[in-house]
Each structure stands twice: as C-alpha cells, then as structure tokens.
C-alpha positions as CSV (number, residue, x, y, z in Angstrom):
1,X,-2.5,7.0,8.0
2,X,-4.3,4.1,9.0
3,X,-5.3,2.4,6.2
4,X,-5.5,4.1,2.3
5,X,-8.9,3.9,0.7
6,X,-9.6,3.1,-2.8
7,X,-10.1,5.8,-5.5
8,X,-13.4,6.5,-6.3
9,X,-12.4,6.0,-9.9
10,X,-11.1,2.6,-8.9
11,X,-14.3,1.4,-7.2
12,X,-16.8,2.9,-10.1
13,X,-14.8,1.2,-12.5
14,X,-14.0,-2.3,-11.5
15,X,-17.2,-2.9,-10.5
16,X,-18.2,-2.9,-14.0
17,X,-17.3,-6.8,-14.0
18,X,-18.5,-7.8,-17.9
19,X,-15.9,-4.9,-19.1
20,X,-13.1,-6.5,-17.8
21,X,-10.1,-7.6,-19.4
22,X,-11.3,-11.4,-18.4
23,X,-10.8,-13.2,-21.8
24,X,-7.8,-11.7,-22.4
25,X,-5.5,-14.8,-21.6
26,X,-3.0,-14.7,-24.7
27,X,-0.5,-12.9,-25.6
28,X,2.8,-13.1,-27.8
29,X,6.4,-13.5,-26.7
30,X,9.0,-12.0,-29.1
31,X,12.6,-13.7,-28.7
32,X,14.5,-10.8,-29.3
33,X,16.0,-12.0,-32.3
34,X,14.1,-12.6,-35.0
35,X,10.6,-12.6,-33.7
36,X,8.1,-9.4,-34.9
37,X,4.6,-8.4,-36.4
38,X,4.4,-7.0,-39.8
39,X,1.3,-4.7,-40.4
40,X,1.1,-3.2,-44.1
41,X,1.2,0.2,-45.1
42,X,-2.4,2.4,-45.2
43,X,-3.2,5.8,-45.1
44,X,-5.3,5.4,-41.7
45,X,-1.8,4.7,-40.4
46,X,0.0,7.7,-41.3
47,X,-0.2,9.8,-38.0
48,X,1.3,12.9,-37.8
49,X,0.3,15.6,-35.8
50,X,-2.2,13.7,-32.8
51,X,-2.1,10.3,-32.1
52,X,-1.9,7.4,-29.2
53,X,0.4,4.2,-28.9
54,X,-1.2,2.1,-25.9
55,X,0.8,-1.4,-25.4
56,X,1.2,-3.8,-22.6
57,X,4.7,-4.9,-22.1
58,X,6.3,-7.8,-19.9
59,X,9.9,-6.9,-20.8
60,X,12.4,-10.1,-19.7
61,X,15.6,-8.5,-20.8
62,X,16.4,-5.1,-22.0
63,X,17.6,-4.7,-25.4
64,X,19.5,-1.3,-27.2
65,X,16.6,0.8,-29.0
66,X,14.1,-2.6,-28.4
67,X,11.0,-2.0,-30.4
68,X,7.2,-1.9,-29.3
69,X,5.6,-0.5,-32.1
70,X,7.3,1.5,-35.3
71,X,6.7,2.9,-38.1
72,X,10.2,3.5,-39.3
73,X,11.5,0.3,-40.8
74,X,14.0,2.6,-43.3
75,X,16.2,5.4,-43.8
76,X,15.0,9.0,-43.8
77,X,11.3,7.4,-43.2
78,X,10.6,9.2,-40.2
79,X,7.4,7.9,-39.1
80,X,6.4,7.3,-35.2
81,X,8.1,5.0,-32.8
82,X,7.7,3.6,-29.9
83,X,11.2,1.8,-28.2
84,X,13.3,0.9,-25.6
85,X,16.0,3.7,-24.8
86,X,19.4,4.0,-26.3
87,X,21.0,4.6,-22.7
88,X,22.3,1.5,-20.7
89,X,21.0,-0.6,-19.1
90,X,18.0,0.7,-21.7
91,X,15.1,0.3,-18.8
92,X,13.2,3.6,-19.9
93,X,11.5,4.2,-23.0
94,X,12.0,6.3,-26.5
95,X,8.9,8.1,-27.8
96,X,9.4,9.9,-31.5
97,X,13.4,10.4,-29.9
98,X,12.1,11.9,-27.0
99,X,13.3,9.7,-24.2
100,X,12.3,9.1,-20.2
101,X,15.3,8.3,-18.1
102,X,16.5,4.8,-17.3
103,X,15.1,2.5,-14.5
104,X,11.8,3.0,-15.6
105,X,10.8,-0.8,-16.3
106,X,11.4,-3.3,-14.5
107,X,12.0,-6.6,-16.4
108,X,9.5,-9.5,-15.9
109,X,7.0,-7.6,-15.2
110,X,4.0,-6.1,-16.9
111,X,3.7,-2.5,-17.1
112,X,1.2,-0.2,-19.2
113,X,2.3,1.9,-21.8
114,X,0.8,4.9,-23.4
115,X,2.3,7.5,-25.9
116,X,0.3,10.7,-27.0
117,X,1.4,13.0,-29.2
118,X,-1.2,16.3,-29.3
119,X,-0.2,18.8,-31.8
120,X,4.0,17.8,-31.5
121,X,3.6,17.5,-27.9
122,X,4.5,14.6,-26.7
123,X,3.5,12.5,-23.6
124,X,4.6,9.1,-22.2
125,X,2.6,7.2,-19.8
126,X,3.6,3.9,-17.5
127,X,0.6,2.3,-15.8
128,X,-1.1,5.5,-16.0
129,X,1.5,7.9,-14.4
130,X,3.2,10.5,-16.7
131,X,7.0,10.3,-16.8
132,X,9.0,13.3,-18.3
133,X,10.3,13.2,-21.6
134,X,13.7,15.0,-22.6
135,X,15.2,15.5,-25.8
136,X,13.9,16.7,-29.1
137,X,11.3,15.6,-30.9
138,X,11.0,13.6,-34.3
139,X,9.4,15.5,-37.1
140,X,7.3,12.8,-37.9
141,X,5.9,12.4,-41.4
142,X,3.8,10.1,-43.7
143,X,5.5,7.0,-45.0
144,X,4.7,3.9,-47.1
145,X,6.5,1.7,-44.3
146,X,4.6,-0.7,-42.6
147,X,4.2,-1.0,-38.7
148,X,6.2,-3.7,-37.2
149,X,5.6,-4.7,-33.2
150,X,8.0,-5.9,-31.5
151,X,10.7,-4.4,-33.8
152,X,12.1,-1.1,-34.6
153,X,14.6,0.2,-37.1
154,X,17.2,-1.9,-38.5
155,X,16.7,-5.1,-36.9
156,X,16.2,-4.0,-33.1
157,X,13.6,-6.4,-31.2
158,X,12.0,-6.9,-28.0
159,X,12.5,-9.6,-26.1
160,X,9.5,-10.6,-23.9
161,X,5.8,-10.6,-24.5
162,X,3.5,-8.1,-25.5
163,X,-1.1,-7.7,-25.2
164,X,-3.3,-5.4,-26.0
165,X,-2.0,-3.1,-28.5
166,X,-4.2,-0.1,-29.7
167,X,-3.5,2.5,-32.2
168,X,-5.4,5.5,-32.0
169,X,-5.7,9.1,-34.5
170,X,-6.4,11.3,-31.2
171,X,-4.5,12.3,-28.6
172,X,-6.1,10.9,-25.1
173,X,-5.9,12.6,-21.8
174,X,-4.4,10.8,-19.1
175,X,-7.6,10.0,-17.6
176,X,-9.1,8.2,-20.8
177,X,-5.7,6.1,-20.3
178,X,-6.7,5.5,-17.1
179,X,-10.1,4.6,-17.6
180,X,-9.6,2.3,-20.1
181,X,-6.4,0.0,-19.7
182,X,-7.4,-2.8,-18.3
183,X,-11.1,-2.6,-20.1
184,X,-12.0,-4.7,-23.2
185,X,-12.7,-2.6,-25.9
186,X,-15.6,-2.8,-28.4
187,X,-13.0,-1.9,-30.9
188,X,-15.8,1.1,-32.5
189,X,-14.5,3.5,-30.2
190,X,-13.8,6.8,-31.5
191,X,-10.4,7.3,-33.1
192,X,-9.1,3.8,-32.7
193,X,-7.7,2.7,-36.0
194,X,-6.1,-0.5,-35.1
195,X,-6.8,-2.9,-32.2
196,X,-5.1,-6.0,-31.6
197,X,-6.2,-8.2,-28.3
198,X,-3.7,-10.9,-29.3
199,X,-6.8,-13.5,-27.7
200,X,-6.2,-15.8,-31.3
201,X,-4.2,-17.6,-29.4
202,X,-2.8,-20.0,-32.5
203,X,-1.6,-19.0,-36.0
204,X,0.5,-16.5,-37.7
205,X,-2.3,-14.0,-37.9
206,X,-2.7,-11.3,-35.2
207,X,-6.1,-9.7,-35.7
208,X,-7.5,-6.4,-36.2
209,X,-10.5,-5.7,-34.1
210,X,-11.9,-2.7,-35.5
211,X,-13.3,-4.1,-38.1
212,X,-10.3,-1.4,-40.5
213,X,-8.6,-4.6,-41.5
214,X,-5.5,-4.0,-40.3
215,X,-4.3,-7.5,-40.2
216,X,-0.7,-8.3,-38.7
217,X,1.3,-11.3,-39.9
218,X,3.6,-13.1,-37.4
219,X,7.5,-13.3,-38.8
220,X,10.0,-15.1,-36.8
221,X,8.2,-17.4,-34.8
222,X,7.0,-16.2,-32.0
223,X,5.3,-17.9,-29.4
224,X,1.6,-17.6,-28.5
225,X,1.9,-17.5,-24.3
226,X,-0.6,-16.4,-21.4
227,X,-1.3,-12.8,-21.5
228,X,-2.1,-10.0,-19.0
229,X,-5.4,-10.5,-17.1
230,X,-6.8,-8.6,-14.0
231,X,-8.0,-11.4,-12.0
232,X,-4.2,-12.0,-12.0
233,X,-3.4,-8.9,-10.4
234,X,-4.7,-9.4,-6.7
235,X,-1.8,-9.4,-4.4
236,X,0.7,-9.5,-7.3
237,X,1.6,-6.0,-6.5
238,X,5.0,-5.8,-9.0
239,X,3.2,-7.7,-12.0
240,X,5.7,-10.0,-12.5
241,X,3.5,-13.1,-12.2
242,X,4.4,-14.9,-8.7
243,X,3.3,-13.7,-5.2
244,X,5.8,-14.0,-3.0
245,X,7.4,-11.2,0.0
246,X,8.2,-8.6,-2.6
247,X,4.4,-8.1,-3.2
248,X,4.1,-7.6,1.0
249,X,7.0,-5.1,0.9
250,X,5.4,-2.9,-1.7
251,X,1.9,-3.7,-0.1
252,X,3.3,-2.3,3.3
253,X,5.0,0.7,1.6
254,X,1.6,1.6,-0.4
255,X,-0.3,1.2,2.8
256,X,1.9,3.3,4.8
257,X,2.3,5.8,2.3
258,X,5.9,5.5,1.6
259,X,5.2,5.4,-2.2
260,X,2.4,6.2,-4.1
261,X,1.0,3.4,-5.9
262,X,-0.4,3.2,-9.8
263,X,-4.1,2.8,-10.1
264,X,-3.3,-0.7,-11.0
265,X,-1.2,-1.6,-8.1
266,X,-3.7,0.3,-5.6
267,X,-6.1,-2.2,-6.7
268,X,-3.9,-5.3,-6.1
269,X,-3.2,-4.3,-3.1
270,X,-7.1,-4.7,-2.2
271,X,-6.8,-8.8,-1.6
272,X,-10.2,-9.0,0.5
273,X,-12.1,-5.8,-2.1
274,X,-13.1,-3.7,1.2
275,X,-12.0,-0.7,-0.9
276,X,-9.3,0.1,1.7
277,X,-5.8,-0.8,1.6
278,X,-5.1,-2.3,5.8
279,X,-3.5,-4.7,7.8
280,X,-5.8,-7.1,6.9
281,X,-4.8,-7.2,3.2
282,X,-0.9,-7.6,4.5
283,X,-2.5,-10.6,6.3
284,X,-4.1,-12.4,3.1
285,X,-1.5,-12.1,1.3
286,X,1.2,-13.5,3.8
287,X,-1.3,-16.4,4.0
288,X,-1.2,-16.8,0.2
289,X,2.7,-16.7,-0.3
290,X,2.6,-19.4,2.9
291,X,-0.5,-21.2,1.8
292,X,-1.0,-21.1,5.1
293,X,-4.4,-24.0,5.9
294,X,-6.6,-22.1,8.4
295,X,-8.9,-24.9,9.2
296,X,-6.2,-25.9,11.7
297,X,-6.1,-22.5,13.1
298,X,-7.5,-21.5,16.4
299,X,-9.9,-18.9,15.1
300,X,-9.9,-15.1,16.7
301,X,-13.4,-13.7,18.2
302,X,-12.8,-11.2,21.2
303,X,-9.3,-9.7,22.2
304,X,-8.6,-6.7,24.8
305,X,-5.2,-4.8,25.3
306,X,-4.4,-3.0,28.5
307,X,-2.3,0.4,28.8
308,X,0.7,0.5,31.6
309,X,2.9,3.3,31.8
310,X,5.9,1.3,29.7
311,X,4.1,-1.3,27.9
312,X,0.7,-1.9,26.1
313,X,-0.6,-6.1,27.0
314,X,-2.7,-7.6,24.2
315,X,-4.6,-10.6,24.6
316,X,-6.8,-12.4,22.5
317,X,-9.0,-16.0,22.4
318,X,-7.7,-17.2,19.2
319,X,-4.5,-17.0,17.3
320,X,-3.2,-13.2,15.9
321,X,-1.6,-13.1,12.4
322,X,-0.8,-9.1,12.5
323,X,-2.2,-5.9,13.8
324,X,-2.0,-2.5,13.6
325,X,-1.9,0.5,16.0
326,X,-2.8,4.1,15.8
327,X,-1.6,6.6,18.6
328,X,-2.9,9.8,19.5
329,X,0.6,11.4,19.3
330,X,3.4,10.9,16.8
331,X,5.4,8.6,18.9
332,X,8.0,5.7,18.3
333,X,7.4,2.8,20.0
334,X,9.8,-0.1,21.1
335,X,9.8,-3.0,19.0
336,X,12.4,-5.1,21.3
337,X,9.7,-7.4,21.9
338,X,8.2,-8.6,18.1
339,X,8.8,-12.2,17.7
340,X,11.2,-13.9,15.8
341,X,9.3,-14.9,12.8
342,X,7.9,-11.2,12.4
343,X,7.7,-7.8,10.6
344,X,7.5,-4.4,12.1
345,X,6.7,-1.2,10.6
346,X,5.7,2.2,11.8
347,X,5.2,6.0,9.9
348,X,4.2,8.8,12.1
349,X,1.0,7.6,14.3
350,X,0.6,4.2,13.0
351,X,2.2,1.0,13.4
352,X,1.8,-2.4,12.0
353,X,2.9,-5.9,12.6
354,X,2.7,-9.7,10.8
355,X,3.5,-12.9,10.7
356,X,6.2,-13.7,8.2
357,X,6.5,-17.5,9.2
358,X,3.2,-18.4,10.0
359,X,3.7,-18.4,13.7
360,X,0.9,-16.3,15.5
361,X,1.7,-13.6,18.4
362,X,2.8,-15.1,21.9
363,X,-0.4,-14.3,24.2
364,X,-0.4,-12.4,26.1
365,X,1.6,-10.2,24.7
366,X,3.6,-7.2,25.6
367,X,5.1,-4.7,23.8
368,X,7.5,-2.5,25.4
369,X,7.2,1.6,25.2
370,X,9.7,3.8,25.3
371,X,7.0,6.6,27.3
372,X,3.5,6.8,28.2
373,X,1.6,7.1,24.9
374,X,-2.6,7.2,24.6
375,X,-3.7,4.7,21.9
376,X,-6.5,5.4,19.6
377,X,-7.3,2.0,18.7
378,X,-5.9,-1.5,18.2
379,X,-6.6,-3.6,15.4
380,X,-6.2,-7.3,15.3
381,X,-6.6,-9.8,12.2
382,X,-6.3,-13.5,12.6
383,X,-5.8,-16.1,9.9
384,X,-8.7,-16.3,6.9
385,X,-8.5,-12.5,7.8
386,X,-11.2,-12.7,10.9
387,X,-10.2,-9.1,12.1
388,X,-11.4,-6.9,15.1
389,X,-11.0,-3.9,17.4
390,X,-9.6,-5.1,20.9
391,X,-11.7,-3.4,23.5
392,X,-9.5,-1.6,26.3
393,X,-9.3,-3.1,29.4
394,X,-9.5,-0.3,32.1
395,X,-7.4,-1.8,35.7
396,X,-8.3,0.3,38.8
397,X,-5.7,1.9,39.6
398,X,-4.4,1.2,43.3
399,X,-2.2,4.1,44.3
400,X,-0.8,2.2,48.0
401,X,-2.2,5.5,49.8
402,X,-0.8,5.2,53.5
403,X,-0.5,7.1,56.5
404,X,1.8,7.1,59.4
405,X,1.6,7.2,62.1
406,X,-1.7,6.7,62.5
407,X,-3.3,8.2,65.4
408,X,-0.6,11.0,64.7
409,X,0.6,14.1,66.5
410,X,1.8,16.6,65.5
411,X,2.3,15.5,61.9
412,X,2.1,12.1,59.5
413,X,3.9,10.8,56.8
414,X,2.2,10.3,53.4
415,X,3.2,7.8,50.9
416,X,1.6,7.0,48.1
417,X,2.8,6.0,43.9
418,X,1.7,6.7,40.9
419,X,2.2,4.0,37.4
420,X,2.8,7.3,35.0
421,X,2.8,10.4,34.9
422,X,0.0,12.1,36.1
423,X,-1.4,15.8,37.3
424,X,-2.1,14.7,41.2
425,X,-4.3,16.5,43.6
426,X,-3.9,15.4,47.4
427,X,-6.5,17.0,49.4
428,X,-8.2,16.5,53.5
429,X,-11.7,16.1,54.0
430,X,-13.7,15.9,56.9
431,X,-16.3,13.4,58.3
432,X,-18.8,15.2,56.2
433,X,-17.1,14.8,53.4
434,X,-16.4,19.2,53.3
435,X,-12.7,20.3,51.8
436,X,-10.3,21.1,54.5
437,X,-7.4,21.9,52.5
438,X,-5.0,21.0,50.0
439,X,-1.5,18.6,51.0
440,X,-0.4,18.9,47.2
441,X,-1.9,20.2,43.7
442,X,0.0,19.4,40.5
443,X,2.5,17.4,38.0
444,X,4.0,14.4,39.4
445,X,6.4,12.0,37.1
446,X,5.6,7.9,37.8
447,X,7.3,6.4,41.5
448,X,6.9,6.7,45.0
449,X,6.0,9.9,46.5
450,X,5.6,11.6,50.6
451,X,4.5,13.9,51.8
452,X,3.9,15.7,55.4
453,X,1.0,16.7,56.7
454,X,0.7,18.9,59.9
455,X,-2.8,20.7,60.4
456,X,-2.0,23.4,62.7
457,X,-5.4,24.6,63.3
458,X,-7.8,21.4,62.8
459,X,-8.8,20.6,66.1
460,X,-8.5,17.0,67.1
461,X,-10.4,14.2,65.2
462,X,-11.1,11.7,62.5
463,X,-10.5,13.2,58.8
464,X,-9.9,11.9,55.6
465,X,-7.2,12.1,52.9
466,X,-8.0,11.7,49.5
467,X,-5.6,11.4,46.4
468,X,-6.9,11.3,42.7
469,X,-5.5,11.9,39.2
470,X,-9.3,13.2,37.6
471,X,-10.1,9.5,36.7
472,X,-9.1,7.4,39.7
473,X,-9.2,7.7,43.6
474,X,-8.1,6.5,46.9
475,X,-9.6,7.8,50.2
476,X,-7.5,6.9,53.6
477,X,-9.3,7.5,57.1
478,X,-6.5,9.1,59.7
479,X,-7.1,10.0,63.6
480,X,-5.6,13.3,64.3
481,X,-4.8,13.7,68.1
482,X,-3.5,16.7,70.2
C-alpha cells in the first residue's frame, strides 16, 4: 500500500465547510463528584422500544457505572442508560445493561458515542465503529424520572467533559451516525427530541435546541471549558488535545494499514487535505510536533536515486525530511544505514522513512539491500512538505570485457563481471557484424567470470566478441591466428 485515500464519504462531506462543527467551542466538565445536568420529566422523553443516545465524551478518569446520560435516577425505574462499565478498570461502556468489553476508551481523549436501540435491539457505536454488546438487556419502560447527564443511578458521575448531546425517538443506522457527528445540527431534524450543543458557554442553563424545551439545569458546579471542534482534529490523530509522536505512530500505522482508522481519525490523518493519507502527511506533522522553521531550510526541487546490485544511492539538491519506497516485489530491505535521528518502517512492498529530530538525510545517501530488488518509485518530501518523485539515474554498465591473449592461437581467455545477477549471452561475430556462434547463453550470479574460447573451424582473422545482459553491451575486437 502506498498511500490510503480518503473515503468518498469523507471527501463529500467535509467539503460542506458551513456544516461544520466550527462554533462548537464549549463544553462542560463534570468533577466526578457532585457535578451533573438535571432535565425534567416529559412524555417526549419516555423511550421505549426505538431510540438514539449520541454524546461526545473526553473521559479523564474512569469511574464504576460513570454516567453519560440516564434515565434511571430510582429504584425499579427502569428507564434507558447510558454509562461507564461495572468491570475494572471501567474503560468500556453500559448500554440498557448491555455492556462492550473494557479498553474501549481511552481517557483524555474524545471519542464519539452512539446508542441505538431498534425494536429491543441494541447497538453501541464509538467514533462510528460498532463494538459488540454482551449481556441481557434492560426492559426499559416509561418513568416520571428526569434525565440526568453526567450522572447515573445512585450518585455515579463522570468525571471529564462532555458536547454535543442528542436525544433522538428513532433508531439510526450506522451511516446516519456517521454522516452526522461532527455536523451542526438545525435541531428540526426528524426524530430529534432533545439537542444540547453546550455553545452557552456561561450559566447554569444548558439549552435545548429543538425548540421542545427541554431545558437542562446545571447542579454541582460544573465548569464551562473548550469543547470538541474539527478544525482541532488535523494531525491530533488520538483526540486527546496535544500533537506530539503518539499522533505520528498511529499516523504511520493508519497509513501502512496496520489498523484501520475511524472516519474521524482517517481525516486527521489528512494534515495537507490531498485526500490521501502518505509520507507527506507523516512529514507535516513531524514538523508541527518540532515546530520545525522552514525558511532556514535548504528547499528540495530535483533529486535522482541510482540502483546497484546491494544498495539503492539517493541524492537530492535540497534537504530530505522523509520518503517512501515502493518495490516491485515483497522484499525486506536493510535498514543498517537510517540515521540516528530517524524512523523506519516497512509492510509488504512499501517502505517509509522520517525525520524524528529535525535533522535531514546525509546526501548522498545509501541504503544497503540485502538482494537485488527492482523499485517502482521513490518518493521524497522535504520540509514545508515540497515533495517529488526522484528520477532514476540509469549508469552504463561497464562489464571489463577482455581477451587474452590477444593475437591468440589456439584458444583465449575471456574475462569479464557482471554488478548482479543477470541472464548473460556471450556470442562471436564477424567483421560484418553476422553471428558466428555462441561462447555462453544463460543465468549468471554477480562476480567475475572466464571463459575459453577455441574456434576450431574459423579460419584465421579479425572477429568480435560481444557480451550483453538485453539492456547493456560490450563488444571486444580479437585477432585469431593459425
């Protein structure tokens, strides 16, 4: 794989600019204490048989049974909630007593959850990606509780900070999750009973955007904080808020298709928004976590590489930050040679290198291989991302072709070598330039080779010897006398 390309889903929908999430700046953050939103009880939200939870979470610790959103605040009420898991170290999530498993979450970091429940069937979904459910489920029924966020049951909080909470009356598909978690909602979409943005920003009032009135009063003291925003998200590949190397392992990993990314992090792993996921993203965001000034850089315009049996020479006019290689055959290369100050990675045909420090590749530069492998293409990027396609520089090859002795009778010596391994045809010719005969036809491994040649029924004269691998060729003139 040599680089991943965006989803067509992903492209068609953040290009839609005006939709985005880009006023959502505020959310709240719940102490794990005390802290919690009360909404009061009304028919619109007693859900029973379909309905959808949708909350983003930035979890900092993990709590026993930690509440998102509830609405089962006594005993026997048996209304929905959504919660933290009962199982140490309570990372995974609790939907109507269904449960996923633990190490699910990962605290300080924002993650996207959605519950569906569609007919008694219920559904959990993390940053749009379904994770299975085990357990039985609650018989949910209608309740004069009210819905508390960021508490469940008998005192059991959440401690971090919580956006963009929607209650729905339908069950969504996973696509409609998908579609729409990271886009500002009118708050007149169909089935959405309650919508809170949590954009107020000040107060003790957390708003109802649907226009149902489904007010929420804040208890506890939370704290009004930043919130989840997309513009955020480029290169922050975990969500947790800072770029730093963690965001270029997980970039690498995505690229190279070691794990499958979310929709979300596929998209923040898109620093320069090419709509492919390459080394030249891996070098943006090295240069963000460095803050690496490229005006004092020596900028990168033309570079060639050259194939030897053993090694592959790169050079360039300006200074390299990474590159990447793809071979024509599944084959691993050497990495003896990367520079201190550098990371190397390779899956099946495609290998990539960076700058972890800053410092660019030595030039020329030489990396080692452990046999003769064809490339397909080099790639090199340079700081502020300049990148291009070294051009192949082609060496003639010179394969020492000698004769001896030379007059000769009755036979000579032939020497010639060969830089890799090669299919080598050795053939005489005369002055015209007609085919004699063949020496030797076939495989030869790289090294020094003879050969003798004794022409029994040539009569005496000047002829020529002529060795070629099908793209090179060396012609040697010899004086046969009898």
């Amino acid at each position: 794989m040599t680089k991943i390309k965006i989803s067509l889903f992903l492209i068609t929908f953040f290009t839609f600019i005006p939709n985005i999430l880009k006023g959502q700046d505020k959310a709240i953050n719940f102490d794990g204490s005390n802290d919690y939103i009360l909404i009061p009880d009304n028919n619109q939200l007693d859900l029973i048989n379909n309905y959808t939870l949708e909350a983003w979470i930035f979890p900092e610790t993990f709590n026993w049974l930690g509440g998102i959103l509830s609405k089962y605040q006594s005993s026997g009420a048996n209304g929905y909630t959504l919660r933290l898991t009962d199982q140490s170290p309570y990372s995974g999530l609790g939907f109507d007593e269904k449960t996923t498993n633990t190490g699910v979450l990962n605290s300080n970091q924002w993650h996207h959850i959605a519950a569906v429940n569609n007919q008694g069937v219920r559904s959990i979904y993390i940053d749009g990606t379904e994770f299975n459910l085990s357990g039985s489920a609650l018989n949910v029924s209608s309740n004069n509780n009210p819905i508390r966020i960021g508490s469940d049951y008998s005192s059991r909080f959440f401690d971090g900070r919580m956006d963009e909470i929607r209650i729905w009356n339908i069950a969504r598909t996973q696509s409609e999750i998908q579609e729409s978690m990271d886009t500002l909602l009118s708050g007149s979409e169909e089935g959405l009973v309650a919508y809170y943005t949590f954009n107020e920003g000040i107060g003790d009032t957390l708003y109802d955007q649907t226009g149902n009135g489904h007010d929420g009063r804040l208890f506890g003291n939370p704290n009004w904080v930043d919130g989840y925003t997309l513009s955020g998200l480029i290169g922050d590949i975990n969500f947790d808020e800072i770029i730093n190397i963690y965001d270029a392992v997980m970039l690498v990993s995505i690229m190279l298709g070691n794990e499958v990314g979310t929709p979300l992090q596929t998209y923040a792993c898109d620093l320069n928004s090419d709509g492919f996921i390459d080394i030249e993203d891996i070098v943006m965001l090295i240069q963000k976590i460095l803050t690496i000034d490229t005006t004092n850089r020596d900028s990168l315009s033309d570079a060639t590489y050259t194939s030897f049996s053993h090694s592959i020479q790169i050079s360039s006019n300006g200074e390299i930050a990474g590159f990447q290689i793809n071979l024509k055959q599944n084959t691993i290369l050497s990495k003896d040679n990367i520079p201190t100050g550098w990371s190397w990675n390779q899956k099946g045909n495609t290998i990539i290198a960076f700058s972890l420090d800053g410092t660019p590749l030595p030039q020329p530069y030489i990396l080692p291989l452990e046999k003769p492998t064809e490339i397909e293409k080099i790639n090199l990027v340079g700081w502020e991302s300049k990148s291009l396609e070294a051009v192949e520089k082609i060496l003639p090859l010179n394969f020492s072709l000698e004769a001896g002795p030379n007059p000769f009778n009755p036979s000579c010596n032939i020497s010639f070598k060969i830089s890799s391994s090669s299919n080598i045809i050795l053939n005489v010719y005369n002055l015209n330039g007609q085919y004699l005969s063949s020496i030797f036809s076939g495989l030869l491994q790289e090294g020094q080779h003879h050969f003798v040649w004794k022409p029994f029924k040539l009569s005496s004269g000047t002829y020529f010897i002529k060795i070629t691998d099908g793209k090179n060729s060396e012609t040697l003139k010899t004086l046969y006398l009898k």
